[in-house]
Backbone as CSV, one residue per row, in Angstrom:
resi,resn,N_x,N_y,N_z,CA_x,CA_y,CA_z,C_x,C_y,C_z
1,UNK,41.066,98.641,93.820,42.377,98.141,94.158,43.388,99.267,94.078
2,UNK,44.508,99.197,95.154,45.253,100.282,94.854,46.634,99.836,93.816
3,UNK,47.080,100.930,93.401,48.071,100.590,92.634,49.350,100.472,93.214
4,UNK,50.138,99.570,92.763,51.563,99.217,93.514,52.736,99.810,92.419
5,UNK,53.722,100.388,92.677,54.356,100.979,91.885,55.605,100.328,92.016
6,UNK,56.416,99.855,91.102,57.513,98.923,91.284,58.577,99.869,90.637
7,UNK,59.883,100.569,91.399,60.810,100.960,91.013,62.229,99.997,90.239
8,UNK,62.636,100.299,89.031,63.355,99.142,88.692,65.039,99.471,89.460
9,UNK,65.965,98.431,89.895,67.600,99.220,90.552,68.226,99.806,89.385
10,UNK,68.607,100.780,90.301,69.970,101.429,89.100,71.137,100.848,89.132
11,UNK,71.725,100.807,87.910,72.863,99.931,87.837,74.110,100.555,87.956
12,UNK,75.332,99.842,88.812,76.115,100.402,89.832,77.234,100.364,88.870
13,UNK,77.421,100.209,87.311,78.531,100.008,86.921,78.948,101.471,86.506
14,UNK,78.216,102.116,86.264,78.367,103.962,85.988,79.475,104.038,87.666
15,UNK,79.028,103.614,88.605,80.175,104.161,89.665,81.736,103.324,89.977
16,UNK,81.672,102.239,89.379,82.771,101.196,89.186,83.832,102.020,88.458
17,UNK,83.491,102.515,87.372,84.116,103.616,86.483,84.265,103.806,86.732
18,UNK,83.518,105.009,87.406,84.069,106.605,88.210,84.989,105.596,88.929
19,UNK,85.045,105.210,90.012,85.708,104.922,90.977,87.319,104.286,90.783
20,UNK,86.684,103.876,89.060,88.582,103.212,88.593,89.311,104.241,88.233
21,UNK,88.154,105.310,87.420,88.946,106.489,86.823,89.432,107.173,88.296
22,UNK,89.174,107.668,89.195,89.601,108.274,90.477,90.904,107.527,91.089
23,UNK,90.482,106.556,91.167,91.984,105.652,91.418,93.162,105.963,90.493
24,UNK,92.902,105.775,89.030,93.806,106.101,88.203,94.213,107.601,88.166
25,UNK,93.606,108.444,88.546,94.047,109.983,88.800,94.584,109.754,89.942
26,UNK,94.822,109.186,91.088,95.872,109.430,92.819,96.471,109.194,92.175
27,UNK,96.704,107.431,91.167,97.589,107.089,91.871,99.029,107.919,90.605
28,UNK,98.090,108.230,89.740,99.263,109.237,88.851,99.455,110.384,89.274
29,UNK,98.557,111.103,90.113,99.339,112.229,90.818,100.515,112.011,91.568
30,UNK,100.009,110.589,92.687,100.462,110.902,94.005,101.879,109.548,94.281
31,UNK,101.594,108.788,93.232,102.631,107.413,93.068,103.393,107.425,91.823
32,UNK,103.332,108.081,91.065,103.812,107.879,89.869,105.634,109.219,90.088
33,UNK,105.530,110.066,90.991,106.420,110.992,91.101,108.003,109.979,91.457
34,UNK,107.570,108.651,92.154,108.938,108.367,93.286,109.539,107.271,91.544
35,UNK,108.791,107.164,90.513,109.587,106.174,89.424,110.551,106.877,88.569
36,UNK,111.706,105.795,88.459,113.379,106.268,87.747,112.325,106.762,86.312
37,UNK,113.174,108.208,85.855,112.829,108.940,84.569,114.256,108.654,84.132
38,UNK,114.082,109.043,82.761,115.317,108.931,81.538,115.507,110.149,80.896
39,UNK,116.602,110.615,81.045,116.924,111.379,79.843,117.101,111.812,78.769
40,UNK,117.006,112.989,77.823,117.275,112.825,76.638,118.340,111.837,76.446
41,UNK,119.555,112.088,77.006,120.759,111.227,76.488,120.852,109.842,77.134
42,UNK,119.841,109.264,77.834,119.995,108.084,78.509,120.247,107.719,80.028
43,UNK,120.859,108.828,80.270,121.309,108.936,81.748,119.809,108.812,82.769
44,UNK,119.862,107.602,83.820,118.614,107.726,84.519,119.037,108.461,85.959
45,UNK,117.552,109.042,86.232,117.659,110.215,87.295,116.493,109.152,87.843
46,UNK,116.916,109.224,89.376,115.805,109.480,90.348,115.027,110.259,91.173
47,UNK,114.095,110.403,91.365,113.488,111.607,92.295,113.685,111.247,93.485
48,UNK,115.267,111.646,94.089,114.637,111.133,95.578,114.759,112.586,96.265
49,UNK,114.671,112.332,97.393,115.205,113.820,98.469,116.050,113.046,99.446
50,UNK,117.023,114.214,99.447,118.396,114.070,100.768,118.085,114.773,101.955
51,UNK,118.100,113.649,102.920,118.229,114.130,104.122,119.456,114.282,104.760
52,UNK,120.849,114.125,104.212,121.812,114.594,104.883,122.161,115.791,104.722
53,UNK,122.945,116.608,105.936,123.335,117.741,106.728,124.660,117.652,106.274
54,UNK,125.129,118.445,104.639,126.284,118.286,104.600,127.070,119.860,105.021
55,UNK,128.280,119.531,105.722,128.655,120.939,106.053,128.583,121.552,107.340
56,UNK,127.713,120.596,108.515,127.286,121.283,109.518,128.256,120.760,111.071
């Protein structure tokens, strides 16, 4: 008789991880820049950019 060799699945939660941790690195690179910061003294700043042409 020949022998049948039964491979068992690998389990996909090792890439669920990875894949949350990767998410959680964009979205703090790439989303986290446009939120109101605070100052030492309280005063809140936003990050935005100006597109007006003052002066021209």
């Amino acid at each position: 008789m020949a022998e049948i060799k039964i491979e068992k699945k690998k389990p996909i939660w090792p890439w669920i991880v990875a894949l949350l941790l990767i998410a959680g690195i964009l979205y703090y690179v790439f989303l986290r820049d446009n939120e109101v910061q605070t100052t030492n003294n309280g005063v809140e700043i936003e990050n935005t950019t100006s597109t007006d042409s003052i002066g021209n």
